[in-house]
ZAROBA-240140 format. One line per 3 residues: their letters; for each residue x, y, z of C-alpha. Coordinates in steps of 0.25 Angstrom, whole numbers, plus 5000, padded with zeros to 4 digits. Layout:
REM ZAROBA-240140
a = X Y Z  ...
REM end
This chain:
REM ZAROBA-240140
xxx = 4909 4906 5099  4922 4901 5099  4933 4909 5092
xxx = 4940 4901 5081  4955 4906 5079  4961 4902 5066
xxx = 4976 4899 5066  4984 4908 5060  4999 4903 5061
xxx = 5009 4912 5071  5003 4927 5068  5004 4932 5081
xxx = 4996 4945 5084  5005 4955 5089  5000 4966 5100
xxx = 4989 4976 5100  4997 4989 5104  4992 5004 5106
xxx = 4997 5006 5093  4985 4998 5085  4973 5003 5079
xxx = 4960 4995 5086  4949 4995 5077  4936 4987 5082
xxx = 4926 4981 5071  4913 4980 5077  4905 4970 5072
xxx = 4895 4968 5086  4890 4985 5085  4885 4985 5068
xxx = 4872 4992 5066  4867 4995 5050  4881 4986 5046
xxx = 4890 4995 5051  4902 4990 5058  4908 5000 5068
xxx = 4922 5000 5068  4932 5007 5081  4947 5011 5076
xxx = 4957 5015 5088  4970 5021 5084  4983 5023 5091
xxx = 4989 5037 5094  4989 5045 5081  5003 5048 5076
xxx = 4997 5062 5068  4985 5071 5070  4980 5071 5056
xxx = 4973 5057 5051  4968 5051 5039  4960 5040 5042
xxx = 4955 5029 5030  4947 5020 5025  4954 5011 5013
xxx = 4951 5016 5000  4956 5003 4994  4962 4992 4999
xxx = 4972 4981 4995  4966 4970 4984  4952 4978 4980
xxx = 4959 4988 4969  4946 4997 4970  4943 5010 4977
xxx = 4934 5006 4989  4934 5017 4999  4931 5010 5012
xxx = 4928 5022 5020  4915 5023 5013  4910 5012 5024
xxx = 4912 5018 5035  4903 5030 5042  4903 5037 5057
xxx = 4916 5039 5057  4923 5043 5070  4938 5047 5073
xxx = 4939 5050 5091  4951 5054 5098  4956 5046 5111
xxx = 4946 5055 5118  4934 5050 5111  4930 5062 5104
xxx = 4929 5064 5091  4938 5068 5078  4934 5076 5067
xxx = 4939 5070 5053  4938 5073 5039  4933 5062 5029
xxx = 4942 5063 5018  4936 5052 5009  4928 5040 5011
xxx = 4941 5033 5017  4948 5046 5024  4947 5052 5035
xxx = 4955 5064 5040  4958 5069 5056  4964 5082 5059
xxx = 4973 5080 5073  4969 5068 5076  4980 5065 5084
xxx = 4970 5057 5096  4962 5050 5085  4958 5037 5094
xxx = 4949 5030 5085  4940 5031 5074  4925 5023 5075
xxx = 4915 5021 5061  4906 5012 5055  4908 5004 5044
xxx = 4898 5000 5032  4900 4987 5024  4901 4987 5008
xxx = 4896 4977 5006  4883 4983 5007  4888 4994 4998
xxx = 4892 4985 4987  4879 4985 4977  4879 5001 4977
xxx = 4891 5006 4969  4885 5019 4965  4895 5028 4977
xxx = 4905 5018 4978  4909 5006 4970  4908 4992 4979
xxx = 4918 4986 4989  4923 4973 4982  4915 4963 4994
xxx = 4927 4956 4996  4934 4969 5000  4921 4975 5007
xxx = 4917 4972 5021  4901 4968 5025  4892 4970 5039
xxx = 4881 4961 5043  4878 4962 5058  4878 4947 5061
xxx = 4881 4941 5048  4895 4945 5042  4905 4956 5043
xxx = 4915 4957 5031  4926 4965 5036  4935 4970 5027
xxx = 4944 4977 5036  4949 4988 5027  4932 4991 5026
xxx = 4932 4994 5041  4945 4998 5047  4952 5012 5042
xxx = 4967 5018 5045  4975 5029 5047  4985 5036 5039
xxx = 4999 5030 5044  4993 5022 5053  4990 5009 5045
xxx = 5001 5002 5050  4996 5003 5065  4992 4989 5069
xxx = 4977 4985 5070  4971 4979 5081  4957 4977 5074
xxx = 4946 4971 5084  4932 4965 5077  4920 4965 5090
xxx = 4910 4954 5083  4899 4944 5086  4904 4933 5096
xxx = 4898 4922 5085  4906 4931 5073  4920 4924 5067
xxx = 4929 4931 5060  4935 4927 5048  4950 4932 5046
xxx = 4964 4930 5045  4966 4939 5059  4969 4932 5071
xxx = 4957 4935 5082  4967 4940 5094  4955 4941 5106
xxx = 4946 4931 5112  4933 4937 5113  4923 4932 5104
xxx = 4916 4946 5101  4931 4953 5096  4941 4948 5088
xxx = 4954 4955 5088  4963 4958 5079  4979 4963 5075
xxx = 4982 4968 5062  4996 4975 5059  4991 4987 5051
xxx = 4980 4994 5043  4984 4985 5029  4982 4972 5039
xxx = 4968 4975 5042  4964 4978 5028  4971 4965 5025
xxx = 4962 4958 5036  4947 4955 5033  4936 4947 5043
xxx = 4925 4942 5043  4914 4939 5054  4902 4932 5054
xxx = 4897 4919 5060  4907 4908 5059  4910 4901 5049
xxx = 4924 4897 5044  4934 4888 5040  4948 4887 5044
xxx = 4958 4878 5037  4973 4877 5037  4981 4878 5019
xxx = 4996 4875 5019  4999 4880 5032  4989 4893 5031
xxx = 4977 4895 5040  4965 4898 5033  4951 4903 5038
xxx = 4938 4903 5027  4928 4911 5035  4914 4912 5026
xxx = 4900 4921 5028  4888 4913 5021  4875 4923 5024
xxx = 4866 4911 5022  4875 4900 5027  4875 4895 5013
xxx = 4891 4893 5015  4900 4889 5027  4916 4889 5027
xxx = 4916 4876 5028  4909 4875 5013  4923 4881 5006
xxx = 4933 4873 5016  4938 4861 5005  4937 4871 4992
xxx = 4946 4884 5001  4955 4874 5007  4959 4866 4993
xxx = 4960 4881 4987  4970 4885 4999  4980 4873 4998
xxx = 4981 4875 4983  4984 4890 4985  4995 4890 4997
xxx = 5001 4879 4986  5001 4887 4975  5007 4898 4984
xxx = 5017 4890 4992  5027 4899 5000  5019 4912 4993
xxx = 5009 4911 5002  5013 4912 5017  4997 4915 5023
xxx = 4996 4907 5037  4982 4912 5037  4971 4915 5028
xxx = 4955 4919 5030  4946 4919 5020  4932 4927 5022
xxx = 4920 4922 5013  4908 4931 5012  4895 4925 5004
xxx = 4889 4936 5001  4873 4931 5001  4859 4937 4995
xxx = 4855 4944 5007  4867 4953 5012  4875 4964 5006
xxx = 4874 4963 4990  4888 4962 4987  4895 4959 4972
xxx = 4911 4958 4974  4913 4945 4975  4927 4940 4977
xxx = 4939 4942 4988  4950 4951 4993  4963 4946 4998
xxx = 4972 4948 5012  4983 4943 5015  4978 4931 5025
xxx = 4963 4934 5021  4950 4937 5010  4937 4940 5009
xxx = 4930 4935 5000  4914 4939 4995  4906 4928 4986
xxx = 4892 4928 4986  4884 4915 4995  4876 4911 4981
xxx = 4889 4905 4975  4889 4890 4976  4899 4885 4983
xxx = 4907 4880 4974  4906 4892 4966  4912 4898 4979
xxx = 4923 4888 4981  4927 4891 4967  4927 4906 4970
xxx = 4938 4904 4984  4945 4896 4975  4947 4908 4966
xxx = 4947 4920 4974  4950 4917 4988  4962 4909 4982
xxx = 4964 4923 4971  4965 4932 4987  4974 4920 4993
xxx = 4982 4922 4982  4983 4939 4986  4991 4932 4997
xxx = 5004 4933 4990  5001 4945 4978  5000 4956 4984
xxx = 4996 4952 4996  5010 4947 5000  5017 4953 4987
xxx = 5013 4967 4982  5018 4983 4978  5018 4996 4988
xxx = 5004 4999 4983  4999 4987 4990  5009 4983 5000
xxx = 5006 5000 5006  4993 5001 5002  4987 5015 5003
xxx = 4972 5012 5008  4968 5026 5005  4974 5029 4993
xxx = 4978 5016 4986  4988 5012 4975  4989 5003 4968
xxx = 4997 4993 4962  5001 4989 4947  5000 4975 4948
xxx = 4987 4969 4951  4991 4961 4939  4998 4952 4949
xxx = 4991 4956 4963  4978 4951 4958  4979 4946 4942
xxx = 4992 4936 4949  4983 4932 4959  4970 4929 4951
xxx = 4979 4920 4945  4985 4914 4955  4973 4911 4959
xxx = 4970 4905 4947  4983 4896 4944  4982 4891 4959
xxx = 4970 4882 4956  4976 4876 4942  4992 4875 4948
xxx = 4983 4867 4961  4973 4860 4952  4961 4867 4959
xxx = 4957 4870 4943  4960 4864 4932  4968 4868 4919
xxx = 4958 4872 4913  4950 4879 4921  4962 4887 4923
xxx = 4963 4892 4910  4949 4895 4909  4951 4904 4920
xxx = 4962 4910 4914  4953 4913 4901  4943 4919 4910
xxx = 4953 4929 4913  4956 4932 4898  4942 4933 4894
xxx = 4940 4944 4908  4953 4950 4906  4945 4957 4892
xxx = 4938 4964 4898  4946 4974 4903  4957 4983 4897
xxx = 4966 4972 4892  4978 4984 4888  4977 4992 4902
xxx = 4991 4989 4909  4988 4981 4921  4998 4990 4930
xxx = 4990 5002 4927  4976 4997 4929  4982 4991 4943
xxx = 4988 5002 4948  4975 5012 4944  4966 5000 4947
xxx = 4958 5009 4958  4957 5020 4945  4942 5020 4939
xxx = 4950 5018 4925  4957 5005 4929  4947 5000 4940
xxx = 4939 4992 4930  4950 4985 4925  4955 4980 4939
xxx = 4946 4966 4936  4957 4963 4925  4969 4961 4936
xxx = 4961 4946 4939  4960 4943 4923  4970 4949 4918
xxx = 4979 4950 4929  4978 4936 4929  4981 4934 4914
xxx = 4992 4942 4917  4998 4934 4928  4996 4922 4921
xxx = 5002 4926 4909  5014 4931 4918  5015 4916 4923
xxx = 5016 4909 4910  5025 4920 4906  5035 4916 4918
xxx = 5035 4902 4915  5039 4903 4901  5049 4914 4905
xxx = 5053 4902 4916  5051 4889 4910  5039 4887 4919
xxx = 5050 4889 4931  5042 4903 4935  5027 4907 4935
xxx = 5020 4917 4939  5017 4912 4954  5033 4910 4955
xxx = 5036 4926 4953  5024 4929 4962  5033 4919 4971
xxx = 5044 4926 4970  5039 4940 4971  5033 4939 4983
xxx = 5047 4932 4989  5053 4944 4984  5041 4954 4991
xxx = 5031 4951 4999  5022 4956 5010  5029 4967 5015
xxx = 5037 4970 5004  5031 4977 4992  5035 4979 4976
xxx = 5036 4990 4970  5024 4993 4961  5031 4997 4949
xxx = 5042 4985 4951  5034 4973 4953  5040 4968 4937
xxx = 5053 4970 4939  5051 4962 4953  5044 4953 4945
xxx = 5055 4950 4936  5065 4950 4946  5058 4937 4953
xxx = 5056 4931 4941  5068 4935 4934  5062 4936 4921
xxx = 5062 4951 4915  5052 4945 4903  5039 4948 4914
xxx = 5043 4961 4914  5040 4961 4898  5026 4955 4902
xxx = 5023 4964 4912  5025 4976 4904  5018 4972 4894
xxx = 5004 4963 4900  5005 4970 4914  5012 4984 4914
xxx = 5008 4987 4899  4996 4985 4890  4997 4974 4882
xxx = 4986 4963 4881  4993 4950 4889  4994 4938 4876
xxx = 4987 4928 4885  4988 4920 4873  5003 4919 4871
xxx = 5004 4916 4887  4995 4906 4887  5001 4898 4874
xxx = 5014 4898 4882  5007 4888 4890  4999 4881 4881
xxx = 4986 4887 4882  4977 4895 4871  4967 4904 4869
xxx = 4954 4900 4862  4945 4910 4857  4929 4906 4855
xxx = 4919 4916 4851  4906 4916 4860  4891 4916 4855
xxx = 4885 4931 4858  4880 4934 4869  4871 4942 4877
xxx = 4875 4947 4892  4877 4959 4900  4891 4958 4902
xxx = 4902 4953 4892  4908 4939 4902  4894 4935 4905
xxx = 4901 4925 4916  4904 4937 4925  4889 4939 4927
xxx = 4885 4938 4941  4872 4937 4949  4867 4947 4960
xxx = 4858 4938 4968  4849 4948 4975  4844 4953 4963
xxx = 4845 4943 4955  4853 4949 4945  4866 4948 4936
xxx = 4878 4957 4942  4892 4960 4934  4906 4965 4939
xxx = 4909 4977 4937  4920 4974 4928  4914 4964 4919
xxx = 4912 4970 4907  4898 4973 4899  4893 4967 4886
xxx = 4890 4975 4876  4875 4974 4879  4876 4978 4893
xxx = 4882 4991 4889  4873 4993 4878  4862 4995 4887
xxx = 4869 5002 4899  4872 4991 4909  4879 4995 4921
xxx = 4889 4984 4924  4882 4986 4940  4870 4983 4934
xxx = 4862 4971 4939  4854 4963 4928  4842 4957 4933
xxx = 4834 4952 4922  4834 4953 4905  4824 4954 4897
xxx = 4815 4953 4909  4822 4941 4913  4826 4940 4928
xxx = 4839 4933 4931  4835 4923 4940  4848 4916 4946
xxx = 4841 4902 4949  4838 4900 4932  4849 4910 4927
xxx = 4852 4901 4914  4838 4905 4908  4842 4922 4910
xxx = 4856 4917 4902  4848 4909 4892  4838 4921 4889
xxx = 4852 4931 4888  4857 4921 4876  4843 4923 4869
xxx = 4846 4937 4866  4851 4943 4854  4859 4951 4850
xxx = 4850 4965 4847  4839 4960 4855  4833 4970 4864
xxx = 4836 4967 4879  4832 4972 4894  4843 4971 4904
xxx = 4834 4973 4918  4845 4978 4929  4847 4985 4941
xxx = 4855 4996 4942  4861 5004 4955  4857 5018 4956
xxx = 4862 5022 4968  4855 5018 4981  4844 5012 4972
xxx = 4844 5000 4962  4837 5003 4949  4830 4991 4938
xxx = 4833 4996 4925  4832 4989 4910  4842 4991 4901
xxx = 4837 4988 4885  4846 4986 4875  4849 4978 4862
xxx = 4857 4964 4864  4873 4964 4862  4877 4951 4862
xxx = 4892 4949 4864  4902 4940 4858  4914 4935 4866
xxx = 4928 4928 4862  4929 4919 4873  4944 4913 4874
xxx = 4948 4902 4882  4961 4896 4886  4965 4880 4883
xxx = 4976 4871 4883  4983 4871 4871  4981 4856 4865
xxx = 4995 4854 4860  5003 4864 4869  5018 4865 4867
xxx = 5029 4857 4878  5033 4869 4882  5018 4876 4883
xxx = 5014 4864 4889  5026 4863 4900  5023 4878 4903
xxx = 5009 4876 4904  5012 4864 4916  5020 4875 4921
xxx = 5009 4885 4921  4998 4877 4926  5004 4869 4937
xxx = 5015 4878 4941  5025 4868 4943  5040 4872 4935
REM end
């Protein structure tokens, strides 16, 4: 097979010198899906090394402890024998006068096949895990198969991946050999090759060329329901409309996006979604979705990652900026890294007309109505900086609700300040001007650098009160600023396992409703001891049958409230699955549903600022 370079603009690779650390992937040699993995080190400087696997890495904000993955470890001087170590932790290893410490040889294990049992380790979010099947698919999140050594992760990389000749890589690294059973490539340091996904398997790719930025869309369909080709028009309209919305933010030449479907018969994963690089993402959605259910999800969340590009990818604090693999800290302000982003995300689509108006304010009552349940009074800063803390992890879901809100609120707040002559994307502008890639923030400064590049000291008034402090942001009084109101409607009672029943989602190998972790239960469910893990595969003895799944709602709408119920579930216990009933009197629960809508008669200057808001033009 021919090799297919993608154009990537001027990089030019620079020269592989004794001084870089060669670590080979082997993707030819995997018995029982393991991958084995050959690290090569210069000289040591010291006799004593610590050598790691991340604990965390940039954009998951949980505690995942790669080094768990990996088994038969090997550390041999440059005489090929053996040196004794100490396992510290699951990511730490310690050498005692390792001063001729050659290279290190190990096996790595995949996640994904790890995912479903959560009773030693919480799951690897898919999108940030890494997946083995000889001669199907290799997700390689570098960071799950490449370690470093203590004051050696600025050494360059020369990473090199030996694969099938009829394998393709899909990634933003530029291939630097011939052969068509290695691929070879450069990476300036340890944080580069976390920052540097791939993904081989048979090809199938698209390439296309966004306002002067080289973009490749490589996608793995186990059944070949899907091919690249399939999400060319919807991911090239989607591309155009966000390097416009960026303009002169967004300097990528290159881009690679890295679709996994995950299908019925491989690993049983469950975190849907993406994770964000600078010139790259991966993203996990499962092959059942129809396609334009799949288009509508690039559009949100690959465009979400795209949008990482500039905060804090490119824009960010010391936490991030010198990120501590092994003992992580973080920042204050996912309010703006991720909350900003989601709603840039968002405001793209309505300022490029991809949605309309008022699909746009549904979203944003979405967000209100998700944003309730969690603790509404916990300072943002707090809960971001202690996010990997087992007394703040639960609310991390909030930064992409609230977070949101809180952005959005920070935009009309900027314009009124401004007379719709400043937004919210305009002092992101202006902030990464001021910053950027290799010049970090302050943690504990970013408002007062915030007010220097807006010149308006009144956000500083906002951020102590709705970001820093625990105050309960007024959506209602930001919203009426731009001619918009909150409707409240009560909603019948009703009977459902958790309290948003629209966050339900479906396991399809065992037939069975599945809920996030973070959704919150209904008062039923925690009457009768549901487990939020908990799969629900029938009640009242009736099976959940996809194909007809409007008759198991219809049945769920006939109960009432004190009538006796059987919830039919499995249950992990340990290595084993265990079918359980759980019996229990009805709760049915009442919700105010609040919606957002234009205001019929809005005020000039409402009216003018709401032009402002929606369209971003001054």
């Amino acid at each position: 097979m021919k090799k297919t370079a993608l154009s990537l603009g001027i990089l030019t690779a620079f020269m592989v010198n004794a001084q870089s650390i060669k670590t080979t992937i082997d993707l030819v040699q995997v018995k029982d899906d393991k991958v084995p993995v050959t690290m090569e080190f210069p000289k040591m400087k010291s006799g004593d090394v610590k050598f790691h696997f991340p604990k965390t890495v940039p954009g998951t904000y949980s505690v995942d402890d790669y080094g768990r993955f990996v088994e038969g470890i090997r550390f041999m001087d440059n005489k090929g024998k053996e040196i004794p170590f100490t396992k510290v932790n699951d990511n730490t290893y310690a050498l005692k006068n390792a001063q001729n410490l050659s290279k290190v040889t190990y096996l790595v294990n995949d996640s994904f096949d790890d995912e479903m049992d959560e009773s030693r380790h919480k799951a690897v979010f898919s999108p940030s895990g890494t997946d083995i099947e000889a001669g199907k698919v290799y997700l390689i999140n570098t960071h799950g198969f490449i370690g470093y050594i203590d004051n050696m992760q600025d050494v360059p990389y020369q990473l090199i991946i030996q694969k099938p000749n009829d394998f393709y890589g899909t990634t933003a690294l530029v291939d630097q050999d011939k052969s068509e059973s290695t691929d070879t490539y450069t990476l300036a340091n340890y944080a580069k090759v976390t920052d540097s996904p791939l993904m081989y398997t048979k090809p199938d790719y698209i390439t296309f060329n966004a306002g002067g930025m080289d973009l490749v869309l490589g996608v793995y369909s186990p059944t070949g329901k899907y091919k690249a080709a399939d999400f060319k028009e919807n991911l090239e309209k989607m591309v155009v409309a966000q390097k416009k919305f960026l303009g002169d933010m967004n300097t990528n030449k290159k881009y690679a996006i890295m679709l996994y479907l995950a299908g019925a018969q491989g690993p049983q994963i469950k975190g849907f979604g993406a994770l964000e690089h600078h010139e790259s993402t991966s993203v996990v959605l499962p092959e059942m979705m129809p396609k334009e259910a799949i288009d509508k999800t690039l559009t949100d969340v690959v465009s979400h990652e795209f949008f990482h590009t500039v905060n804090p990818l490119k824009t960010h604090s010391e936490e991030i900026h010198y990120f501590d693999y092994a003992d992580p800290k973080m920042s204050q302000h996912l309010w703006m890294y991720e909350g900003g982003t989601e709603y840039f995300a968002n405001l793209f689509q309505i300022q490029e007309g991809l949605i309309t108006r008022d699909e746009f304010l549904q979203r944003m009552s979405e967000k209100i109505a998700n944003s309730k349940n969690y603790n509404d009074t916990m300072p943002f800063t707090v809960m971001s900086k202690n996010v990997l803390k087992d007394e703040y992890k639960d609310q991390y879901r909030n930064v992409y609700e609230k977070g949101t809100l809180l952005a959005m609120c920070l935009d009309i707040e900027l314009r009124k300040l401004s007379n719709g002559e400043m937004g919210y994307r305009d002092m992101i502008r202006k902030l990464s001007q001021r910053f950027g890639e290799n010049k970090p923030f302050k943690d504990d400064q970013l408002i007062d650098e915030l007010v220097t590049v807006t010149g308006y000291p009144q956000i500083k008034d906002f951020y102590g009160k709705y970001i820093a402090g625990s105050q309960p942001t007024p959506y209602a009084q930001y919203l009426d600023m731009v001619g918009v109101e909150i409707k409240k409607q009560e909603t019948p009672p009703i009977f459902w396992f958790i309290r948003d029943p629209q966050q339900t989602g479906y396991d399809e190998k065992d037939n069975a409703f599945v809920f996030d972790e973070s959704s919150a239960q209904s008062a039923f469910a925690k009457s009768i001891g549901l487990k939020i893990t908990d799969k629900i595969v029938a009640l009242d003895g009736k099976t959940i049958n996809v194909q007809d799944i409007q008759s198991f709602i219809a049945y769920s709408r006939t109960i009432k409230e004190g009538q006796n119920v059987t919830v039919t579930v499995l249950r992990k216990n340990g290595d084993k699955t265990d079918k359980m009933d759980l019996k229990g009197k009805a709760v049915l629960d009442k919700m105010t549903v609040e919606t957002l809508a234009f205001k019929a008669n809005p005020t000039p200057a409402e009216k003018k600022l709401q032009e402002q808001w929606l369209t971003g033009k001054k």
